[in-house]
N, C-alpha and C positions, 0 to 999 in steps of 0.2 A: 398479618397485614400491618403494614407502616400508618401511624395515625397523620399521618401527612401527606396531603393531596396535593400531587403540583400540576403547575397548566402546562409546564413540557416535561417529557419523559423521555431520555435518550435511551436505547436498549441496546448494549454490544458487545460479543463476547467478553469482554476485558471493563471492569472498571477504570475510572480515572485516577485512581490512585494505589499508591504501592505503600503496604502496611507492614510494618516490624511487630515482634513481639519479644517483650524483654523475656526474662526467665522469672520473674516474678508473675505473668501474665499480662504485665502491663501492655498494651498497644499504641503505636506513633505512626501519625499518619503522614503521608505527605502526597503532592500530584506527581503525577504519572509527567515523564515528557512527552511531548509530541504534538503535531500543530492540530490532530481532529479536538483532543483537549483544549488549548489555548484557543482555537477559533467556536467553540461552545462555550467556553465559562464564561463570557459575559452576557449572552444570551439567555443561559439555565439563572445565573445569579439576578437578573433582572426580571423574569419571569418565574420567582422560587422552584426551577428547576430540579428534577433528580436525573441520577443516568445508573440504570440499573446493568450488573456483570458478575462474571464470575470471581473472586479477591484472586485467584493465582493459585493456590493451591489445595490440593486434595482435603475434603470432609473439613474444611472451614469456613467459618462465617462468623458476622459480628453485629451490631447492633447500629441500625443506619447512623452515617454519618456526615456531618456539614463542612465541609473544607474549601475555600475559596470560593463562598455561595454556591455550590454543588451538594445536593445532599444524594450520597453512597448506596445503594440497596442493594448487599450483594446477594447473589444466588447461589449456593453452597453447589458441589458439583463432587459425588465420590470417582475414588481412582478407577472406577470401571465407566462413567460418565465420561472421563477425559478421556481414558483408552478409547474407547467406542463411538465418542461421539466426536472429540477433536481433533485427535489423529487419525482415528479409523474415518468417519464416515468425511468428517470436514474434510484433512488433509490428504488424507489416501484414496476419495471419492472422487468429492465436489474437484478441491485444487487441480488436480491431473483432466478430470476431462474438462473443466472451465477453460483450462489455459493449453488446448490444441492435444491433450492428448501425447506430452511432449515424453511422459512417462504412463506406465499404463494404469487405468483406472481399476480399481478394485469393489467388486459390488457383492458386498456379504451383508445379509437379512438383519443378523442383530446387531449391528453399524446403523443399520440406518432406522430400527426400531429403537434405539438410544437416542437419535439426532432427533425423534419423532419427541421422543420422554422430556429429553433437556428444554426442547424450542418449548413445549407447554409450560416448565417452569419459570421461564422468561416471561412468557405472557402472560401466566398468573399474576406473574411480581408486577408488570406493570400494568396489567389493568384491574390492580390492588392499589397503585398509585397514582393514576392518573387525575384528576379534578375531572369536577361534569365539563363535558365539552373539550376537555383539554388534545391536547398535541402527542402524539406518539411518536417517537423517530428512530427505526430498528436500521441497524446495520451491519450489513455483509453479511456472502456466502453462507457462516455459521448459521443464522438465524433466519433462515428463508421460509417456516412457516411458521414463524411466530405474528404474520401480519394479520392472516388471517385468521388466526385462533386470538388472535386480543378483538379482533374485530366482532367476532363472534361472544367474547365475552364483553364487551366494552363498545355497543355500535353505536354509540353515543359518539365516545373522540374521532377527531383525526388521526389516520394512520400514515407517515411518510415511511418509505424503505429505501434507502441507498448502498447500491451495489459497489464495494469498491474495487472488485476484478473483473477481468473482463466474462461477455455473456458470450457462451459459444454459438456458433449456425447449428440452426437444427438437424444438419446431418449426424453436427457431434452429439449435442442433448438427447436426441432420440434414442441414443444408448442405455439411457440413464431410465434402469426398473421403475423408477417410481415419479418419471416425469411430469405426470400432469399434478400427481400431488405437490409439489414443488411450484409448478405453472399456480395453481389453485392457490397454494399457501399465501405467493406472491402476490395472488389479485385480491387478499384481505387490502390493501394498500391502499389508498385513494388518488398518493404520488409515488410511483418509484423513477429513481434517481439513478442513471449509468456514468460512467466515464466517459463513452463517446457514443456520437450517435449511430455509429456501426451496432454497438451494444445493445441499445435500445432498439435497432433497428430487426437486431436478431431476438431478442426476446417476442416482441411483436410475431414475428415469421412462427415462433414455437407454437405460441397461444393459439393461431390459425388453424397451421395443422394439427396440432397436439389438442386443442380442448374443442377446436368446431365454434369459439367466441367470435363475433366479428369486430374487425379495425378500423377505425376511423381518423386518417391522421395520426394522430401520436397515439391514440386516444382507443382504450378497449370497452367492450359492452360488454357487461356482467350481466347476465339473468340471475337475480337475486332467488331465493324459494318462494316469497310471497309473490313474484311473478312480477316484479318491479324491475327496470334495467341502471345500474349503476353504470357511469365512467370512471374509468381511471387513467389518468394518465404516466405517457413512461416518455423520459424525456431525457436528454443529455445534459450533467450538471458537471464540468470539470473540475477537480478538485485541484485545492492548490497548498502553501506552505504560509506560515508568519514572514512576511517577505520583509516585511520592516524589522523584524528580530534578528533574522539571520542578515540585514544588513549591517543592523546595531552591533552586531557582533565580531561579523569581518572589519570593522572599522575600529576596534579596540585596539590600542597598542599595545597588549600584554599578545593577542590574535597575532597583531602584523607583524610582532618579531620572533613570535616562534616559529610563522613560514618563512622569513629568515633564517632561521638556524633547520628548519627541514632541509632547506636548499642548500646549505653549507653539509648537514652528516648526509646527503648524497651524493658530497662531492661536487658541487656548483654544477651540473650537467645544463648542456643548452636545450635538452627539451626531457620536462617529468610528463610522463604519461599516468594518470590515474583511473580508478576504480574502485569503486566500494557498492557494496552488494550485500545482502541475506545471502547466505552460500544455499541458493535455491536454486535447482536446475533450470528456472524460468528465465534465468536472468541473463545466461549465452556467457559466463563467465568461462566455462571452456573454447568455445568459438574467439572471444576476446586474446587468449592464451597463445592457442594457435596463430592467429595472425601475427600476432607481435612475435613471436618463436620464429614463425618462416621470413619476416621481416628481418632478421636478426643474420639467419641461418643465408640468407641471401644479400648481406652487408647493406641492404637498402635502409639498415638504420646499423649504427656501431654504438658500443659501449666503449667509450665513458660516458660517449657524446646524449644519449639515451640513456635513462632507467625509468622500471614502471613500478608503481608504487598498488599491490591489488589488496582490500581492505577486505575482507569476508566476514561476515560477521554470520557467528554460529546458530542456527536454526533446525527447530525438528529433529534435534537429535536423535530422538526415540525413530525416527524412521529410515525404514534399509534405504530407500533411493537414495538418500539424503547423506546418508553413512558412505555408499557409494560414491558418492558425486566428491565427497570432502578427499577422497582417495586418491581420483581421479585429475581433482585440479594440485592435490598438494605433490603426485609424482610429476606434471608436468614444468610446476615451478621449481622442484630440484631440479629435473631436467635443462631447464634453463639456466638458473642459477650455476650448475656444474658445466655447462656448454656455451656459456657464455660471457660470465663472471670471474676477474679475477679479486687477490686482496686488495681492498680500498678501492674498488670497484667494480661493487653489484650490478648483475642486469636487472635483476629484478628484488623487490624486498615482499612479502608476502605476512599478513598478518590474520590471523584468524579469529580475530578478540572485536569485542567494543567498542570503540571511541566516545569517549568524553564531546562534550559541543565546542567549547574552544578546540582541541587536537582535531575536529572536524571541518571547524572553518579554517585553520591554517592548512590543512591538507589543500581546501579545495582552492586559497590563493595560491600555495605554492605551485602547485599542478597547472602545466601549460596546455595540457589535454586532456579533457574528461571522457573516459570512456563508457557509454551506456548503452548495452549490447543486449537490451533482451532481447529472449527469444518471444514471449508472450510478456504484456504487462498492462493493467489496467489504466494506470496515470506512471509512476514512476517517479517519484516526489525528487528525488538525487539531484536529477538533470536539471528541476527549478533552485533545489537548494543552490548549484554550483555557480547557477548565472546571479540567484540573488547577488552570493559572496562575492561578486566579481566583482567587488566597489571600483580597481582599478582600472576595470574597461577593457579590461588584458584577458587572452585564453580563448581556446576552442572547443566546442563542445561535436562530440562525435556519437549522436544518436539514432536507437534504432527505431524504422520506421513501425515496428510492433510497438512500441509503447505507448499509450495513451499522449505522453508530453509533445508527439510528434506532432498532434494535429495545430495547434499551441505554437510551437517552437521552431517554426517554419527557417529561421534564420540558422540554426544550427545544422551541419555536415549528415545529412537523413544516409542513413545504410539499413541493407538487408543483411542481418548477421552471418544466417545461412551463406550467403554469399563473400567464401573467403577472399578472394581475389579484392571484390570489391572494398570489401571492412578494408584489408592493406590498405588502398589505394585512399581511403580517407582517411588514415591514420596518416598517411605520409602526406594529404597535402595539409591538413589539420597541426601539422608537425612543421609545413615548411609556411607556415599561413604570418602573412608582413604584419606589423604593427597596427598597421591603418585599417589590413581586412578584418581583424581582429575587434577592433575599437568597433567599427561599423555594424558589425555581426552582431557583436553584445550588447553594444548599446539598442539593438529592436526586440534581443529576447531579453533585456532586464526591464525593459517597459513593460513588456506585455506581463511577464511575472509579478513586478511590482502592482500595478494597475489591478492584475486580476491575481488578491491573494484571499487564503483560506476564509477570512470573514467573508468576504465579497461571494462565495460558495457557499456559505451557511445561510445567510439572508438569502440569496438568491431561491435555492431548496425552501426553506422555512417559508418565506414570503409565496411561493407560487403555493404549495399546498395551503397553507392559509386562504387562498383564493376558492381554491378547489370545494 
């Protein structure tokens, strides 16, 4: 037990920080990127916050620690813990039937008697550190009975839970062996937080059928054991980016001349079509492939005059779909590449690595077209990063109407990926889109992203359950 109580406790897979160890044993710490991070730390720092996780790697752990008023709790996790619980039960369970089913779910006993072990050491940890009264705030998929097993040890705090993938219709969950433990774990919560209210809408439907609780509005009836009725409520919280960072950023001149020099080593082309993605089968980056290939293959787009720039960035490796899927998109960019490219000009360039934050704002000025193609997606942070970076008011975003950003991002070109015909047909007019339509478009979705960014989500969540 940590001798240090704080009044919010963030709890999520992953800590906020990424830790070196010299060979002397010495350790350096530093924050994690990403904007769930950057829209918490002044939050936890003003509230001597902790956020409890797992440090990254197998059978280690260290002794808490304070980095940017964040203080670190982490949860040591062994290599049969991650086997089982984060690729097995997390990613090879929950992901696949969460997100439609788009690959098939796998339901094996000690998968999800692992996801059962781990979630308790999470809630140990932090109803070891919570303050009397204090705040609890569990997140995502991974941790879905940790709400109410802190609850049960800690019915003192507040519990908030936010979902950041989408919740399936109960035709899909109800496949799922161990649904109402899940439904149950869930309603430890006092707030739970979805992406959209389709999400929330469908969790609601589950509890109905699946536990026999009744609904009230947003709002569920818990029969507690001592025969008391608790509300909880489930509500749609859209998550967003540092919209002022990533402006800060595209606005750098060291930023705005290296998408200058992108745009010269493509060869100055009149239209860059881009993409970047977790090479996750959710994301429609095959569907994406395909269009632009028969686009190609049918001269309604020609190279030079075109190239598409697809950024994948590696994920899950340890898993066969996933090993699959990298297979499948890297033969079709040879494909293209070889049938469509000549020397000093590429149709296509394909990278399967990381990007740096600067090499990511230059991508998303230099790119005339952003392509967001998921097949399933809960928000979809890309499609906000690309309009923040749009300082110049220039570019078209080509989104699908599966992602969470759609309900949001009303001004951007809505496609059903599924629907090849269709994706062409807004890639070319996205490709053939005037100055003016351009300027107009972005300037209603860099309002709405600006206006509504990651802080303005965190307050929002924090603040309502503080009501609760």
């Amino acid at each position: 037990m940590t001798a240090t109580l704080s009044d919010l406790v963030v709890v999520s897979n992953r800590l906020p920080i990424d830790v070196s160890v010299a060979a002397d044993g010495s350790m350096t710490y530093r924050r994690s990127p990403g904007g769930l991070v950057a829209a918490l730390q002044p939050v936890l720092s003003a509230r001597s916050g902790a956020w409890i996780g797992w440090p990254g790697a197998p059978d280690f752990s260290f002794e808490p620690v304070r980095l940017d008023g964040i203080l670190s709790i982490p949860v040591a996790l062994t290599a049969e813990d991650i086997a089982d619980y984060y690729e097995g039960f997390s990613n090879a369970t929950l992901w696949p039937l969460y997100h439609d089913v788009i690959t098939q779910p796998e339901y094996h006993r000690e998968w999800h008697e692992a996801y059962r072990t781990v979630n308790a050491k999470f809630a140990e940890a932090a109803a070891s550190s919570a303050a009397e009264g204090g705040t609890v705030w569990v997140h995502d998929y991974q941790l879905q009975l940790a709400p109410s097993m802190i609850k049960q040890l800690r019915p003192d705090v507040k519990v908030g839970f936010f979902n950041h993938i989408p919740f399936p219709p109960e035709a899909l969950f109800a496949q799922l062996p161990w649904r109402r433990e899940i439904l149950m774990g869930l309603l430890g919560a006092d707030l739970i937080g979805f992406q959209r209210a389709q999400d929330a809408g469908n969790f609601r439907s589950c509890v109905r059928r699946l536990t026999g609780l009744a609904t009230r509005g947003h709002q569920i009836l818990v029969r507690e054991s001592d025969g008391s009725v608790r509300d909880v409520l489930s509500a749609a919280f859209p998550i967003s980016i540092d919209s002022a960072a990533v402006d800060a950023r595209a606005r750098l001149p060291r930023v705005q001349a290296r998408a200058r020099e992108i745009r010269s080593e493509l060869g100055n082309p009149d239209r860059i079509l881009f993409g970047v993605d977790r090479l996750d089968y959710t994301k429609g980056i095959a569907h994406r492939l395909k269009a632009y290939e028969e686009l190609l293959r049918e001269r309604r787009l020609k190279v030079p005059g075109v190239v598409m720039v697809q950024v994948a960035s590696p994920s899950r490796v340890g898993v066969s779909a996933y090993q699959t899927l990298r297979d499948d998109v890297e033969t079709t960019v040879g494909r293209i590449a070889g049938d469509f490219g000549s020397l000093g000009s590429p149709a296509i360039h394909y990278l399967h690595q990381n990007q740096d934050a600067d090499e990511m704002a230059a991508l998303y000025l230099a790119a005339d077209v952003m392509l967001v193609t998921a097949l399933r997606d809960g928000m979809n942070l890309v499609a906000k990063e690309y309009v923040a970076s749009r300082v110049d008011g220039r570019g078209a975003l080509v989104l699908s109407e599966f992602a969470g950003a759609a309900d949001e991002l009303r001004h951007a070109l809505l496609v059903n990926p599924h629907d090849i015909d269709g994706l062409k047909a807004s890639i070319l007019r996205a490709a053939a889109m005037t100055p003016k339509e351009q300027r107009r478009r972005m300037q209603a979705l860099r309002r709405r992203v600006i206006e509504n960014d990651v802080s303005r989500w965190a307050s929002s969540f924090l603040d309502t359950l503080a009501r609760r």
